[in-house]
N, C-alpha and C positions, 0 to 999 in steps of 0.2 A: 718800857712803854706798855702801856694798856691793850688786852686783847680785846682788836677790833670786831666787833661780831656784824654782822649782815642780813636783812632781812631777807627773804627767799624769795625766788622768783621764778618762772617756769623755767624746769632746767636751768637753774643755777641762782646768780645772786641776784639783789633787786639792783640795774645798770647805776641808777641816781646815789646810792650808798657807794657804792663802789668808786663811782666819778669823784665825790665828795673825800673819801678816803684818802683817795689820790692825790686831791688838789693838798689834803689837809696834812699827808707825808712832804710834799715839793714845801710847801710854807714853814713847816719847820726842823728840815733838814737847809730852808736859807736863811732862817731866824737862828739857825744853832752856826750856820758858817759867821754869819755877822757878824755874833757874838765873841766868837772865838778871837776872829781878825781881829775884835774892838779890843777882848782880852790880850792878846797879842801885841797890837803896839801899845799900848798901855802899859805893858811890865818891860817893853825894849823901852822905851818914853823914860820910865820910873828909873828902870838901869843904867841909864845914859846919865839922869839928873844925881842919882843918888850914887854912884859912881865916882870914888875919889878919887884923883887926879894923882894916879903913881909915878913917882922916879922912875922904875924902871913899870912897862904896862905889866898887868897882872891879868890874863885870861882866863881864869882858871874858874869864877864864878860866874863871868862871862860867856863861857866855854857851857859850865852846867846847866846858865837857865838856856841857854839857846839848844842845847840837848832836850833841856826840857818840855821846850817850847816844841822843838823839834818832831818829840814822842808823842806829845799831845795834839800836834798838827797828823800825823800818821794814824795816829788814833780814829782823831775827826772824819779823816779821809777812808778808813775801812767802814766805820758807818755810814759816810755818806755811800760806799760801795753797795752796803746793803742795804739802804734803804731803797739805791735805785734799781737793784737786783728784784725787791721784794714791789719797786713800783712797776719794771716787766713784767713779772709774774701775774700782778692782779689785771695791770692791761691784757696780758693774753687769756686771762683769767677770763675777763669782759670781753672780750673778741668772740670767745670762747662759746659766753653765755649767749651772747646777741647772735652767732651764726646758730646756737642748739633756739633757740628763742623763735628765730625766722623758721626754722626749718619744723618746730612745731608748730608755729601757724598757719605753715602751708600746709603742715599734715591733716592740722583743723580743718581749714578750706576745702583741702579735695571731701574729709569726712561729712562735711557741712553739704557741699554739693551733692553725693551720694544716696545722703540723707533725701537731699531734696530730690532727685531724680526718682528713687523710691516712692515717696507719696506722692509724686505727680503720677507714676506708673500705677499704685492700690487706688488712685482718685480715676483716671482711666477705667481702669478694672474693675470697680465699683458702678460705673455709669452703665460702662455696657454690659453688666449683669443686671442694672434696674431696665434698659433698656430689651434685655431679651427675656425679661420676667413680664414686663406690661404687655412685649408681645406673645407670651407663652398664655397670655392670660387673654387678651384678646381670640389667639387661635382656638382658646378652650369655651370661651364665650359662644364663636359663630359657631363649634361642633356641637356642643349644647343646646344653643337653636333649633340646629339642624336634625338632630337624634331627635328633640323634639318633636319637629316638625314631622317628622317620617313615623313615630311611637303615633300620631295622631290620624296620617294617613293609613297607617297596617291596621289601626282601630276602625278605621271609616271603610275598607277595603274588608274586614274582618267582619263589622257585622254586617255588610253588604253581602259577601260570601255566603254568612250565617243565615242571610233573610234565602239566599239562593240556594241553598242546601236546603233547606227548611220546605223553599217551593218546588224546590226538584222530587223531597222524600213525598209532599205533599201530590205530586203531579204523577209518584211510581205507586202508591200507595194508591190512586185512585186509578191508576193504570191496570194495577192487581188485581183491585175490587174490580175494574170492568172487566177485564182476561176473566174474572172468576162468573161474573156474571155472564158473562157472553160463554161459554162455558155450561153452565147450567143450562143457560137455553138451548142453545144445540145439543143438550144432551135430551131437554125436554124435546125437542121437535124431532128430534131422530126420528126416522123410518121402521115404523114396526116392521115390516118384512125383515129385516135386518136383526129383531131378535131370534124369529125365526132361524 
């Protein structure tokens, strides 16, 4: 018999090959018993007819083909032993392959789901990092403004001050000049006796 080869399939054979296999050992391990039987009575048929009709019976050729017959019935029957030995095996073979086959496509699934739970989580995780960046951006917006706004006020307060320093040095400086001048005077109007 020809070695049956199989195509492959996850973890093991591909199930349709092997079905096929199966069907195709059961069809002619009953195509080979048929035939036998048909050979069978056809050489008891043929021994019967061609059989001459002894004085005393004579078994003796009788005797050999029905041994023969007998060996080649025993025969039939160890291969039919093994072909239905070798048609358990592939069945458990296929049992085999179909529970490793399910049980990696469940392994698939949970991997498939995991996967998806994953980028649902970095899709998440992605939003609410765009989400605290527009508000990072917003916050940094209104402080901007607002430094602004106050760089504008310390400026308006700044040379406000500046014009008031300015009035103040202008307001000591002519405080000076009159301390000096008033000064002078009373020293012009002093009391001669007093140099005396």
């Amino acid at each position: 018999m020809a070695q049956q080869t199989f195509r492959s399939a996850f973890n093991g054979f591909n199930r349709e090959d092997v079905v096929h296999y199966i069907e195709y050992l059961n069809a002619q391990h009953t195509a080979e018993i048929n035939r036998l039987n048909s050979e069978l009575d056809y050489l008891r048929s043929k021994a019967v007819q061609e059989a001459p009709v002894p004085a005393e019976p004579d078994t003796t050729e009788t005797d050999a083909l029905i041994e023969q017959q007998a060996t080649r019935i025993r025969e039939l029957f160890d291969r039919c032993k093994e072909q239905e030995q070798q048609i358990e095996k592939l069945t458990a073979d296929l049992e085999q392959a179909s529970q490793q086959q399910s049980s990696y496509k469940s392994h698939v699934d949970e991997e498939l789901e995991a996967y998806r739970r994953a980028e649902r989580t970095e899709r998440v995780a992605r939003e609410r990092a765009e989400q605290m960046y527009r508000q990072a951006n917003a916050v940094l917006a209104d402080a901007t403004v607002k430094v602004d706004d106050a760089a504008a006020l310390i400026s308006q307060v700044s040379d406000k001050v500046s014009g008031q320093l300015a009035d103040l040095q202008f307001a000591v400086t002519g405080s000076k000049q009159a301390l000096c001048d008033a000064v002078a005077t009373m020293y012009a109007i002093r009391p001669d006796n007093e140099e005396k």
